[in-house]
BADONU-220353 format. One record per residue (C-alpha): residue number from 1; residue in one letter; chain; x, y, z. Coordinates in nm, 2 decimals. Example, Ala and Ser with C-alpha at 12.3 -4.5 7.8 and 13.67 -1.06 7.14 Angstrom:
   num   residu   chaine       xx       yy       zz
     1        a        A     1.23    -0.45     0.78
     2        s        A     1.37    -0.11     0.71
//
This chain:
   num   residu   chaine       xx       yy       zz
     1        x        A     0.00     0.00     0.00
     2        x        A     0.20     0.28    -0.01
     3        x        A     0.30     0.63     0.11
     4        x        A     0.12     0.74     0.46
     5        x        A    -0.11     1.07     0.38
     6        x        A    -0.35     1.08     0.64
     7        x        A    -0.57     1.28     0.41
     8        x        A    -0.67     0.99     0.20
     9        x        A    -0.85     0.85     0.45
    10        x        A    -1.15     1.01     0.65
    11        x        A    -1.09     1.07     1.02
    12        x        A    -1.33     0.76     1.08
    13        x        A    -1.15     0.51     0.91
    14        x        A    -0.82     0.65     1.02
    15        x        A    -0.95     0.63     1.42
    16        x        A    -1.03     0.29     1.32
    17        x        A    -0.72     0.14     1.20
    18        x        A    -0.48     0.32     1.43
    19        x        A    -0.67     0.17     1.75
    20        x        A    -0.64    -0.16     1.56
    21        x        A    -0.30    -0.13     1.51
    22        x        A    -0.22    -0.04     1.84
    23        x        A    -0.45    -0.34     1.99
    24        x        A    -0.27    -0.60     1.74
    25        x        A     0.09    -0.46     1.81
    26        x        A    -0.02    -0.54     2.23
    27        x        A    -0.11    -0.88     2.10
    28        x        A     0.22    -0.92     1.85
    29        x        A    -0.02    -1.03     1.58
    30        x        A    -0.01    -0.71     1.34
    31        x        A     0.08    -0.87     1.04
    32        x        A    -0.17    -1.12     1.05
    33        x        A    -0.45    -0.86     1.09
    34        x        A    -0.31    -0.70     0.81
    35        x        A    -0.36    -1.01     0.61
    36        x        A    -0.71    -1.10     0.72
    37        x        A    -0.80    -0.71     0.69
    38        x        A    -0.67    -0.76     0.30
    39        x        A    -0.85    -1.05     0.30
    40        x        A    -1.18    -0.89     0.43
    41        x        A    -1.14    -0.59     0.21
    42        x        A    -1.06    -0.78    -0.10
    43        x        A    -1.41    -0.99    -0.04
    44        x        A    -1.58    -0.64     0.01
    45        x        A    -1.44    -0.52    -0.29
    46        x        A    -1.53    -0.83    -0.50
    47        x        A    -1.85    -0.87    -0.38
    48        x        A    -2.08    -0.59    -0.44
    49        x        A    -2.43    -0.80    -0.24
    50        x        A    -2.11    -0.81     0.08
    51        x        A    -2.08    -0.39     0.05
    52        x        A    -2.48    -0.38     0.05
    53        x        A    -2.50    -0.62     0.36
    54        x        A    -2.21    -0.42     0.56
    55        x        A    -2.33    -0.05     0.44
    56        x        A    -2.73    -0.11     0.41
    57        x        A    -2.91     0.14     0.72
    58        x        A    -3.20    -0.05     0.62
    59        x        A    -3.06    -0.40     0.78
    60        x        A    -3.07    -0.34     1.14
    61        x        A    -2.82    -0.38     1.40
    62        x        A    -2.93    -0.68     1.56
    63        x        A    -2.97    -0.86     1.27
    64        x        A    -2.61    -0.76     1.10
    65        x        A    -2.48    -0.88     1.42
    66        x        A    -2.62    -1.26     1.32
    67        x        A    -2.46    -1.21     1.05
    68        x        A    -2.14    -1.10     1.14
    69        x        A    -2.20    -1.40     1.36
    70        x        A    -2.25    -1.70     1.11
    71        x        A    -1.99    -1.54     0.88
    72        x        A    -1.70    -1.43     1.10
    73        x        A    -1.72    -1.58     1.44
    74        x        A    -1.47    -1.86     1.40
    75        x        A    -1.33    -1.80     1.05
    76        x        A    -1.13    -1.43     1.16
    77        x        A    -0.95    -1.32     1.51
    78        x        A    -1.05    -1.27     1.81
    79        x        A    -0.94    -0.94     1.80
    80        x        A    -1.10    -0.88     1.41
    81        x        A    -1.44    -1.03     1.51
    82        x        A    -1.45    -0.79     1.79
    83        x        A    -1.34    -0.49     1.57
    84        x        A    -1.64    -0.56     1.34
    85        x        A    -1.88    -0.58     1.62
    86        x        A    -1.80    -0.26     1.74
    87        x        A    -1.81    -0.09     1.36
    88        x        A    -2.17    -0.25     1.36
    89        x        A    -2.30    -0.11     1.67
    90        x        A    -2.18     0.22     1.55
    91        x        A    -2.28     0.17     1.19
    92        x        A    -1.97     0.16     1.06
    93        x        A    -1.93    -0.11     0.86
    94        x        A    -1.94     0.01     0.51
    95        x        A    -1.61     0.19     0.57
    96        x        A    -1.42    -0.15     0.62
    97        x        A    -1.25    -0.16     0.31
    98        x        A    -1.12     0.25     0.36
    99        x        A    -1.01     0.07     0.75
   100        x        A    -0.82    -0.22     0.61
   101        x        A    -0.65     0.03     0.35
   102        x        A    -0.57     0.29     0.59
   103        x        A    -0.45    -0.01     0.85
   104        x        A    -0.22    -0.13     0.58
   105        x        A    -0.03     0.18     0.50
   106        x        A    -0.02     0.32     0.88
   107        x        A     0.15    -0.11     0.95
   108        x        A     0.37     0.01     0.64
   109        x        A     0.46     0.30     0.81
   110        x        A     0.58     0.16     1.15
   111        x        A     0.75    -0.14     0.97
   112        x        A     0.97     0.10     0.77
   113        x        A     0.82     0.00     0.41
   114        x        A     0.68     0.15     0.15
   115        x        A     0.49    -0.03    -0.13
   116        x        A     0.67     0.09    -0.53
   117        x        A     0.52    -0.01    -0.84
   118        x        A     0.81     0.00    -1.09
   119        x        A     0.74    -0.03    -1.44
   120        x        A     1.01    -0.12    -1.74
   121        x        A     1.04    -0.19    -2.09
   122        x        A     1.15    -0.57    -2.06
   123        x        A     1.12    -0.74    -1.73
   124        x        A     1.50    -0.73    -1.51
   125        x        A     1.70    -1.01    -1.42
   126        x        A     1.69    -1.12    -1.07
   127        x        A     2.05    -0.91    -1.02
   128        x        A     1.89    -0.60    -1.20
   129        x        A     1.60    -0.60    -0.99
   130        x        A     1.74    -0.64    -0.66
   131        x        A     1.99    -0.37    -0.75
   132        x        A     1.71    -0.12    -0.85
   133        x        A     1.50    -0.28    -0.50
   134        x        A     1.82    -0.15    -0.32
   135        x        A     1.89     0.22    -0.50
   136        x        A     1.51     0.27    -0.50
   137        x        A     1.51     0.15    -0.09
   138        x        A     1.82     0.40    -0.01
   139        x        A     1.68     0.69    -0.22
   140        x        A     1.38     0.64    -0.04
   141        x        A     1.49     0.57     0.30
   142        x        A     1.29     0.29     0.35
   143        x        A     1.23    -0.06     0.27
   144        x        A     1.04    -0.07    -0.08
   145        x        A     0.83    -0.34    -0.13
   146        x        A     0.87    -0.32    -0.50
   147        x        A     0.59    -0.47    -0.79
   148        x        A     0.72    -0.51    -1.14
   149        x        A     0.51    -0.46    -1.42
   150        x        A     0.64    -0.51    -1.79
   151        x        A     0.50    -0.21    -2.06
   152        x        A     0.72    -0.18    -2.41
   153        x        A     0.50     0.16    -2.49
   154        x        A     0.80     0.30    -2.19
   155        x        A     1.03     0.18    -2.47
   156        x        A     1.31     0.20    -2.20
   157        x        A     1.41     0.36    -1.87
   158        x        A     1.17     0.32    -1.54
   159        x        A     0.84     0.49    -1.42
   160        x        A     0.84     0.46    -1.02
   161        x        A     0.45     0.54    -0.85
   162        x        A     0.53     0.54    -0.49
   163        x        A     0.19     0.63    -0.26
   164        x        A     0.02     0.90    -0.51
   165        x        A     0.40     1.02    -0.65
   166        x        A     0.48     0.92    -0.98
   167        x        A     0.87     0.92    -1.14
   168        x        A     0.84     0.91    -1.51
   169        x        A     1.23     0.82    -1.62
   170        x        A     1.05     0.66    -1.96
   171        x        A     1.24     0.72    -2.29
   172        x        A     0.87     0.80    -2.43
   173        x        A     0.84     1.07    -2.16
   174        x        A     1.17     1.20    -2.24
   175        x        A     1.10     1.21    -2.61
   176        x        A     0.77     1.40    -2.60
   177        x        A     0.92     1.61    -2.32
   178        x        A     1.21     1.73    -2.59
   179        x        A     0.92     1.72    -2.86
   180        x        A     0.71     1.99    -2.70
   181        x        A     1.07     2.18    -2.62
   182        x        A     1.14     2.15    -2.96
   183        x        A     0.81     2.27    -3.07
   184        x        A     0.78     2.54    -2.82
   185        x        A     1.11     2.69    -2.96
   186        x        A     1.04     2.65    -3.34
   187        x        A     0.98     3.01    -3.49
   188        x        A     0.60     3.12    -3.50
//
């Protein structure tokens, strides 16, 4: 997830997933709510009918709460279940997926990693990847989690999006930035 901005996530959601954090950091089990809140928000995500039961004022309390019990009682922690109980008796539950996505980046945060997306031309060698992963890690200052993704249109170079920051080192950037130099400099 990517580069801590507190404004991306409303004051709700962010409430949420720091007392979650600091619950599951007393209980040493951080990364593993991180996984079952990825989990939980991928399912959300995937599942538009799951949004409508979590979000819907017109389902009650009381009977989400059955729900919640069927569904998540033993299949998610302690600690998880509990967390969706109290979302539900505060009608919070449609904001789970914002929760799990602000959890993941404030867990990010602590941990000292940040989450890059590097694109190139022609997919690197295992040497040339983990020699960017380690000039991209010191320039940043932290340990980047790095995602390749292949895209020949870059025809060579590297475009870096780190959080909402994106580094455009592309040979097609480069050429259309000296085409509109060129063109801004040709005689009128």
């Amino acid at each position: 997830m990517a580069h801590y901005d507190a404004n991306r996530f409303s004051p709700t959601a962010l409430a949420y997933a720091q007392s979650l954090l600091e619950l599951a950091d007393e209980q040493k089990s951080a990364d593993a709510l991180g996984l079952e809140l990825f989990d939980l928000r991928r399912i959300v995500q995937d599942n538009p009918s799951a949004q409508e039961i979590l979000s819907n004022p017109a389902i009650g309390v009381d009977e989400r709460e059955q729900i919640l019990e069927r569904i998540f009682r033993n299949n998610v922690s302690p600690l998880l279940f509990n967390a969706l109980g109290v979302m539900n008796k505060h009608g919070r539950l449609g904001l789970i997926a914002e929760v799990a996505t602000a959890y993941a980046t404030l867990l990010e945060k602590q941990q000292g990693r940040v989450n890059v997306d590097m694109t190139v031309a022609q997919r690197l060698s295992p040497e040339q990847f983990e020699k960017a992963k380690q000039r991209i890690s010191a320039a940043l200052g932290r340990e980047a989690i790095i995602r390749q993704h292949e895209d020949a249109n870059i025809i060579g170079g590297v475009v870096l999006k780190v959080g909402d920051k994106l580094i455009d080192a592309s040979v097609k950037y480069q050429l259309e930035a000296m085409k509109q130099q060129l063109l801004a400099s040709a005689p009128k």
